[in-house]
C-alpha positions as CSV (number, residue, x, y, z in Angstrom):
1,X,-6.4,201.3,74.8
2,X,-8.4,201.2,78.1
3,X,-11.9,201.5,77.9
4,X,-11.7,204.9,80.0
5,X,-9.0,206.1,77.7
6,X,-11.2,205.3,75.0
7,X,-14.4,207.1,76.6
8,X,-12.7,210.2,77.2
9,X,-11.1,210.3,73.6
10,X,-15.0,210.0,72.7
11,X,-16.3,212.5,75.2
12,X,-13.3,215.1,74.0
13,X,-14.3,214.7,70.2
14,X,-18.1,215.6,71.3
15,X,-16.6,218.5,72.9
16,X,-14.7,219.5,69.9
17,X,-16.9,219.0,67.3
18,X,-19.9,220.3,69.6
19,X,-18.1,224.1,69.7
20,X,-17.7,223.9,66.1
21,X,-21.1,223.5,65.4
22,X,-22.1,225.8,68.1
23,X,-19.9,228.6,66.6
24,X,-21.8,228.4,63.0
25,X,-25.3,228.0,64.1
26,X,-25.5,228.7,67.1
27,X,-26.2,226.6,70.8
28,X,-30.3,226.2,70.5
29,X,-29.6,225.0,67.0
30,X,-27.5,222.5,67.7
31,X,-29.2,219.1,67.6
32,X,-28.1,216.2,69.5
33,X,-28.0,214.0,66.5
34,X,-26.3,216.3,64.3
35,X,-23.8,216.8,67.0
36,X,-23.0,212.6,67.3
37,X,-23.0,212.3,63.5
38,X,-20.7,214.5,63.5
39,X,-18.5,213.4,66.3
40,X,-19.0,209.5,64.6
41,X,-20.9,208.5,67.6
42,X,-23.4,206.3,67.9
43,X,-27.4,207.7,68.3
44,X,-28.3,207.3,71.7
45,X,-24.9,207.7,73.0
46,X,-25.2,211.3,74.3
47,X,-26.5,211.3,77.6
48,X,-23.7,208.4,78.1
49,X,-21.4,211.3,78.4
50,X,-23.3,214.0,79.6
51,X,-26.3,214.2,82.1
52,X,-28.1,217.2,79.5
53,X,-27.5,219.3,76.1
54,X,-26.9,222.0,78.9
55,X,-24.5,219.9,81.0
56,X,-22.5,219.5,77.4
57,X,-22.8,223.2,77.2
58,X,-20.9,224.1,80.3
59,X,-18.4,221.5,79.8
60,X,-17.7,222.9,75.8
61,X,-17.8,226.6,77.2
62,X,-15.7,225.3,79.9
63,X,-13.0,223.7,78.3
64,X,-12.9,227.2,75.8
65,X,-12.2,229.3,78.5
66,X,-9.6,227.3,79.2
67,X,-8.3,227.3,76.0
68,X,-8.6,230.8,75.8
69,X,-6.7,231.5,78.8
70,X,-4.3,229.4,77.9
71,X,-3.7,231.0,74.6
72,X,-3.3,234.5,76.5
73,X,-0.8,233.1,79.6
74,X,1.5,232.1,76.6
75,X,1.0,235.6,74.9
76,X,1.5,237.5,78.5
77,X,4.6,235.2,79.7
78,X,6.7,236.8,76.4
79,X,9.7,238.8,77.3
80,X,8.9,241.7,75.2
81,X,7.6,245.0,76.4
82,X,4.1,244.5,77.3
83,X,2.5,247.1,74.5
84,X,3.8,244.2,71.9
85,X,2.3,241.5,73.9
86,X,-0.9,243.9,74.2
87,X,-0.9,244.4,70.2
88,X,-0.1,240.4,69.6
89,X,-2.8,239.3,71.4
90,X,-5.3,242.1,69.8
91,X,-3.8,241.6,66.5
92,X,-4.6,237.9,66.6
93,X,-8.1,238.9,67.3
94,X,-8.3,240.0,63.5
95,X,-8.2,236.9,61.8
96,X,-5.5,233.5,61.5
97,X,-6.6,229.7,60.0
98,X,-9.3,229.9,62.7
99,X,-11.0,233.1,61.4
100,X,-11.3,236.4,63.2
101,X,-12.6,236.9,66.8
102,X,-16.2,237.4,65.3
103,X,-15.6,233.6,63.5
104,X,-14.4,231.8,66.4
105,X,-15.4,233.3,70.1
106,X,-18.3,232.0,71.7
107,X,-18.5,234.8,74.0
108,X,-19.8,237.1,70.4
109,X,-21.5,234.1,69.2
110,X,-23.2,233.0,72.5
111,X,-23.5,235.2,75.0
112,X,-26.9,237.2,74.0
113,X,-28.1,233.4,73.5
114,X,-27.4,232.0,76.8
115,X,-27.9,234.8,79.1
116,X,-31.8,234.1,79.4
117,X,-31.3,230.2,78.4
118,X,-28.6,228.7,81.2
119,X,-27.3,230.9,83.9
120,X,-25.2,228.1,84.5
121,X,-23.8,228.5,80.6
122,X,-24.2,232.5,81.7
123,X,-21.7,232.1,84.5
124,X,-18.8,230.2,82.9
125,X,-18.7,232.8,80.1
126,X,-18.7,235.8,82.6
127,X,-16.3,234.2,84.3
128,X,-14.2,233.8,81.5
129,X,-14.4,237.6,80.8
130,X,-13.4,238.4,84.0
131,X,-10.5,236.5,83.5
132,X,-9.5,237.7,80.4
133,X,-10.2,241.3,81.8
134,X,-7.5,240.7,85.0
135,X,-5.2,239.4,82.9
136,X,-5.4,242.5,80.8
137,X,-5.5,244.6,83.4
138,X,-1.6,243.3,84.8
139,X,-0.6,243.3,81.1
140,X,-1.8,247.3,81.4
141,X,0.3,247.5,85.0
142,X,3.1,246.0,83.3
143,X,3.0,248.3,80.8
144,X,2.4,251.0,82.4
145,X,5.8,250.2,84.9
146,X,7.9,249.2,81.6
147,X,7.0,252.6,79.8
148,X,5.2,251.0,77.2
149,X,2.0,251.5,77.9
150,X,0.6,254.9,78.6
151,X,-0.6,255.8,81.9
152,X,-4.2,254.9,83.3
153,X,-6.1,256.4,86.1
154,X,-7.6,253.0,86.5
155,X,-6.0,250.1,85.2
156,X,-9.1,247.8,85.9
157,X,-11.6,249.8,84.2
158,X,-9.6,250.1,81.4
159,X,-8.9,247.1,80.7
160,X,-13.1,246.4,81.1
161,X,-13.7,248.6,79.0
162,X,-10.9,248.1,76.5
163,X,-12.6,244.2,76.0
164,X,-15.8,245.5,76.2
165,X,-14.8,247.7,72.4
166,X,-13.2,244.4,70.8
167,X,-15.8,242.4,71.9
168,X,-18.5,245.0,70.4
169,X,-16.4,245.3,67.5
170,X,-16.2,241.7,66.8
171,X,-20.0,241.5,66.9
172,X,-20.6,244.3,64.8
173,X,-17.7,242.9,62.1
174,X,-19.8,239.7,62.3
175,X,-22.9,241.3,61.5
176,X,-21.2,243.0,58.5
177,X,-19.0,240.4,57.4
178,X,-16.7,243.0,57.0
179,X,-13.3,243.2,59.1
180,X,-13.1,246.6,59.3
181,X,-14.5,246.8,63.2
182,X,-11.5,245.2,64.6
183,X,-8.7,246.7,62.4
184,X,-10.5,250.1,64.1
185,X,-10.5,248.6,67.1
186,X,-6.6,247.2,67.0
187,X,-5.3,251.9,65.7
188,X,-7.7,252.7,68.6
189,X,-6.2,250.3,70.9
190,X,-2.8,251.5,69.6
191,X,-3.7,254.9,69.7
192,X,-4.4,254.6,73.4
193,X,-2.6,252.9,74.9
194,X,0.5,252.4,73.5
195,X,3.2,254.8,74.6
């Protein structure tokens, strides 16, 4: 293995094991030596990889949003009618191995946190939400042109607005520790928009 090969391997693992920590205590508690213990790297080794903790940041929140993305492409390139890629999507967001959407985004977890800390960190996660909140917006079009989705006056704002509740409901099921939120959240969806 190349030395390069064997860097980014390295640098990737940080990343991984960096969002885990982040998503159970949080980004300001993460400490730099916890985070290379855990990631079996050397002390000292961390500003190899990255220039700051904040520099990590926006690669780990980058590199989430990507996965994110990635996971909703797949659910929006189905073949079904787009209220059942809607509901898969939303459904998912109430739990799996990873945990519910209050266990495992870093937009509930982080954003509060990094709003006043990084606008740097800020900007990757609103750009994120934007992105999830076009892509929900065609799935909504689609819908709406395949008769599975009821009618909206404005797609766009919708769809806004339609994150906007799961992501509120995904803090609030954190703070409760309770799923209840989001299984609200997934009959209201349904109750909405689903033709």
């Amino acid at each position: 293995m190349t030395q390069a090969k064997k860097s980014e391997l390295t640098r990737s693992r940080i990343l991984a094991e960096g969002r885990s920590l982040v998503l159970a205590q949080g980004f300001g508690g993460l400490g730099l030596t916890e985070l290379l213990n855990a990631s079996n790297v050397p002390k000292g080794s961390f500003y190899y990889y990255f220039a700051s903790k904040e520099a990590f940041g926006c690669e780990m929140l980058s590199a989430y949003v990507v996965d994110y993305l990635a996971v909703l492409d797949t659910i929006i390139a189905r073949p079904e009618p787009a209220a059942e890629r809607l509901d898969s999507f939303f459904s998912a967001a109430l739990g799996g191995d990873a945990g519910s959407m209050a266990d495992r985004c870093l937009v509930v977890k982080l954003a509060a946190e990094i709003a006043d800390l990084s606008e740097d960190m800020r900007h990757i996660l609103d750009e994120g939400v934007i992105a999830v909140c076009d892509r929900l917006e065609a799935l909504l079009r689609a819908g709406i042109e395949d008769g599975s989705i009821t009618p909206q006056a404005d797609p766009g704002s919708a769809a806004a607005l339609l994150y906007s509740q799961w992501l509120g409901a995904a803090i609030i099921a954190k703070l409760s520790r309770r799923p209840a939120p989001l299984e609200q959240a997934l009959a209201d969806t349904r109750r909405r928009f689903f033709a």
